[in-house]
N, CA, C and O of each residue as an XYZ file, in Angstrom:
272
protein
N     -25.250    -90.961     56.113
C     -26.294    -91.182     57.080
C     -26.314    -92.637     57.542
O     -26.790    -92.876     58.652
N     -25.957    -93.380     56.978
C     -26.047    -95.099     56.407
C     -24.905    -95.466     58.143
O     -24.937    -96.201     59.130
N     -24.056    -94.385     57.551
C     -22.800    -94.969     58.822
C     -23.180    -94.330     59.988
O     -22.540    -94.641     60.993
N     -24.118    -93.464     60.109
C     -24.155    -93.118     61.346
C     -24.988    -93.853     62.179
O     -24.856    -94.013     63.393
N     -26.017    -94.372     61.314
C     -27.217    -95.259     61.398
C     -26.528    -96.633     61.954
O     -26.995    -97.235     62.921
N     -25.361    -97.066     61.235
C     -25.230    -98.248     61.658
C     -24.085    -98.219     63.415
O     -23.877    -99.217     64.105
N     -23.592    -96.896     63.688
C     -22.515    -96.086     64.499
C     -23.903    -96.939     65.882
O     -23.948    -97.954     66.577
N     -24.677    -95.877     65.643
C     -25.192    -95.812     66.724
C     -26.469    -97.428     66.991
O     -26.693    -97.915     68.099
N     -26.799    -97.698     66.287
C     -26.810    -99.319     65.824
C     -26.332    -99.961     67.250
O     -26.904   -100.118     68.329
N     -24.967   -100.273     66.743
C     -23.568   -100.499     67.502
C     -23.909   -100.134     69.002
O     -24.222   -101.022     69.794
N     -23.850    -99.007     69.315
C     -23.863    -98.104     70.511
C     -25.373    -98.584     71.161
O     -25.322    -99.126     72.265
N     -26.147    -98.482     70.792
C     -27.536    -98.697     71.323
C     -27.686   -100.718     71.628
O     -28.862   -100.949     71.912
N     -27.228   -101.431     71.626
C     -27.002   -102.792     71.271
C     -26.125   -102.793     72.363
O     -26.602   -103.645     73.112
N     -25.212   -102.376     72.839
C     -24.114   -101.945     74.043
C     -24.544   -101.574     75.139
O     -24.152   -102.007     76.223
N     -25.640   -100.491     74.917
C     -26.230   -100.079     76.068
C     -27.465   -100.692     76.727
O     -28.120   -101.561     76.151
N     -27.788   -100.213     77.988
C     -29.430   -101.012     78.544
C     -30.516   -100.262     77.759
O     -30.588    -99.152     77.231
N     -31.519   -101.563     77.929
C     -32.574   -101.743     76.572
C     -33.526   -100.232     78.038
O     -33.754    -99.182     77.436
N     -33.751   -100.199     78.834
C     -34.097    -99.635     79.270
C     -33.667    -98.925     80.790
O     -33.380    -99.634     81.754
N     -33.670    -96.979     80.872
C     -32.928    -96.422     82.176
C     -33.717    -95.773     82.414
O     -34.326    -95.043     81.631
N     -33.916    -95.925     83.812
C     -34.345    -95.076     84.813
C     -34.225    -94.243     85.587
O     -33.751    -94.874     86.532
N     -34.322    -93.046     85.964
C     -33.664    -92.418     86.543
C     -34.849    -91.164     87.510
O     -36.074    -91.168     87.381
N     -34.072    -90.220     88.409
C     -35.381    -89.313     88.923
C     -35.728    -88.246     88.213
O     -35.961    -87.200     88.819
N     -35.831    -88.297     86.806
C     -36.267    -87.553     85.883
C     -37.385    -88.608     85.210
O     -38.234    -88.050     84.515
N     -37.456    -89.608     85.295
C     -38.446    -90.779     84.309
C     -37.369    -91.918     83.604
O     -36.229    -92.299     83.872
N     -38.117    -92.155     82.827
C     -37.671    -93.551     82.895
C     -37.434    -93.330     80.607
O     -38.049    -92.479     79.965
N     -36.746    -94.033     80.176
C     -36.268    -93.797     78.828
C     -35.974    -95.324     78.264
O     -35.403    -96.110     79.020
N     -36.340    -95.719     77.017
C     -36.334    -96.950     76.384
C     -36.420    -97.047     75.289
O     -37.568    -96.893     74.871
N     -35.398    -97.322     74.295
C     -35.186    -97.547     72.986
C     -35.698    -98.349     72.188
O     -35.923    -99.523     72.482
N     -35.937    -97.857     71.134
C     -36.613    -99.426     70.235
C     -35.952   -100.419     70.481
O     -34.864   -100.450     71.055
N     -36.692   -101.482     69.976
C     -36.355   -102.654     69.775
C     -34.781   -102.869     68.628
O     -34.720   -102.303     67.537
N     -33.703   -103.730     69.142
C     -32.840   -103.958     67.888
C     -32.867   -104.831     66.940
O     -32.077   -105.001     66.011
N     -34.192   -105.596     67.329
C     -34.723   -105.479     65.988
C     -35.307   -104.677     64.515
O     -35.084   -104.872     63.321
N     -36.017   -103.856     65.146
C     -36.534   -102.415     64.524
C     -35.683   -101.427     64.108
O     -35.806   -100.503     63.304
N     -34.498   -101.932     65.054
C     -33.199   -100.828     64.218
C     -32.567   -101.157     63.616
O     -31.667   -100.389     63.276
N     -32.606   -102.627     63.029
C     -31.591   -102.656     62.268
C     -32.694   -102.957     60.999
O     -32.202   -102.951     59.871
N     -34.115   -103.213     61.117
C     -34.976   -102.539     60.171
C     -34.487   -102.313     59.194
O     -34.117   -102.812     58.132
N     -34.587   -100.708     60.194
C     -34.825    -99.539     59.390
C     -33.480    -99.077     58.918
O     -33.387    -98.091     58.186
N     -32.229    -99.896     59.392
C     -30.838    -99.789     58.804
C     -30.917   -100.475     57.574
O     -30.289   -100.027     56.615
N     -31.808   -101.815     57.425
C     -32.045   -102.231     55.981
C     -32.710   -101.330     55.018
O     -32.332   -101.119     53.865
N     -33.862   -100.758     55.680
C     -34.377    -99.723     54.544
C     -33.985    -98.733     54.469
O     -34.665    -98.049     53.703
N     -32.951    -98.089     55.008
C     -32.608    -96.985     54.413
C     -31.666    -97.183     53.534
O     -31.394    -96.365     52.654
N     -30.822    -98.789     53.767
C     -29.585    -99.258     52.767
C     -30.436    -99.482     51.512
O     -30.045    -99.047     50.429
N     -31.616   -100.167     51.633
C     -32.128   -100.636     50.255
C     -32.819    -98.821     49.517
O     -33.141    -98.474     48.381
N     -32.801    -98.456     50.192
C     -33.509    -96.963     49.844
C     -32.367    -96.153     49.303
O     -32.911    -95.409     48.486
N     -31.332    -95.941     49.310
C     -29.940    -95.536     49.353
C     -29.573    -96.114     47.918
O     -29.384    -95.527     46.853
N     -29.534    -97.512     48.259
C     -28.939    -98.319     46.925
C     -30.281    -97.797     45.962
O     -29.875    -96.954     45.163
N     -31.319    -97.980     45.854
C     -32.440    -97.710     44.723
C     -32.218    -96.669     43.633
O     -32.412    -96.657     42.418
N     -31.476    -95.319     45.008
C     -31.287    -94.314     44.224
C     -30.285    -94.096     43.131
O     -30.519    -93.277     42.242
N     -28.752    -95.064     43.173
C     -27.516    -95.207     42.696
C     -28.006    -95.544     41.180
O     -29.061    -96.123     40.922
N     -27.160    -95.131     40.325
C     -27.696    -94.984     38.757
C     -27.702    -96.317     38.048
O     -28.376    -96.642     37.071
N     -26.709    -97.116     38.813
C     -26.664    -98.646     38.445
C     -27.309    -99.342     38.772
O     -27.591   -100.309     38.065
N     -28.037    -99.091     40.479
C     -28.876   -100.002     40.826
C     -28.335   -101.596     41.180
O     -28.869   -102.695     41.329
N     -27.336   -101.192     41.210
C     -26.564   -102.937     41.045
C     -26.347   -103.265     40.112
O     -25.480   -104.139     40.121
N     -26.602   -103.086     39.453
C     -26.646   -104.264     37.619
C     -25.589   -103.717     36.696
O     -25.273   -102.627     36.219
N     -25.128   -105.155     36.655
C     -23.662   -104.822     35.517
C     -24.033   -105.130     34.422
O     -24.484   -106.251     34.659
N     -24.224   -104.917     33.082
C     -23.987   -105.323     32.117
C     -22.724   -105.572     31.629
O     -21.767   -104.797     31.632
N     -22.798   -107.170     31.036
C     -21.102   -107.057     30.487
C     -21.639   -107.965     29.384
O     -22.768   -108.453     29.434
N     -20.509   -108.232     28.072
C     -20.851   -109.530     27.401
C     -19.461   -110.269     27.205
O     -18.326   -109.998     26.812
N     -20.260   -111.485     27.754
C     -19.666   -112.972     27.889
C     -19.289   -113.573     26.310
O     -20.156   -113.813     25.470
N     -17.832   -113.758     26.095
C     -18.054   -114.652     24.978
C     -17.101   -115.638     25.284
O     -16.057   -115.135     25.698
N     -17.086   -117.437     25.201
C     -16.073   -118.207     25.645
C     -14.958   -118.361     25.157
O     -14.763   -118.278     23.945
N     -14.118   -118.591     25.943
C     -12.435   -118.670     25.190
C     -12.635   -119.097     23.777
O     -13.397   -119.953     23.326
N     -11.671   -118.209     23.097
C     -11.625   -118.862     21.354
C     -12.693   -118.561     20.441
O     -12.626   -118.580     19.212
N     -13.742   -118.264     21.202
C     -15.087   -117.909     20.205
C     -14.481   -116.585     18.928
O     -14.617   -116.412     17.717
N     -14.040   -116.139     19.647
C     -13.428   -114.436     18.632
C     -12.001   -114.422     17.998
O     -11.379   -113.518     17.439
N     -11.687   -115.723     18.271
C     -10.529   -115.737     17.000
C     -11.134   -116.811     15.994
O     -11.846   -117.813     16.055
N     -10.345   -115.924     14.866
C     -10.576   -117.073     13.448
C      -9.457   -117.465     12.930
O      -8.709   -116.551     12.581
N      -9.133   -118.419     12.781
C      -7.650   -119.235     12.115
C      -7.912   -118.892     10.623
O      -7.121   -119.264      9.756
């Protein structure tokens, strides 16, 4: 969804912010507001992932784990 979100992102940013025509007249959000809601659905997306971001690892410095 993430890529389609950002597809048309793209596409809407390309096109006029507002068209008129003899049917009425049509105007897209703001691209500000779209790329928003491209952040919250990325941060909404990532929330769900089991890692969440976070690595656990353990650090020990060169040489600490050998013994002469």
């Amino acid at each position: 969804m993430a890529e389609n979100l950002t597809s048309e992102i793209a596409e809407n940013a390309a096109g006029p912010k507002m068209a008129r025509g003899d049917e009425g007249a049509v105007e897209q959000h703001s691209l500000r507001d779209q790329i928003e809601a491209d952040r919250y659905l990325a941060s909404k997306s990532a929330a769900k992932r089991r890692d969440r971001g976070l690595r656990m690892s353990r650090l020990a410095p060169p040489g600490a784990g050998e013994m002469s």
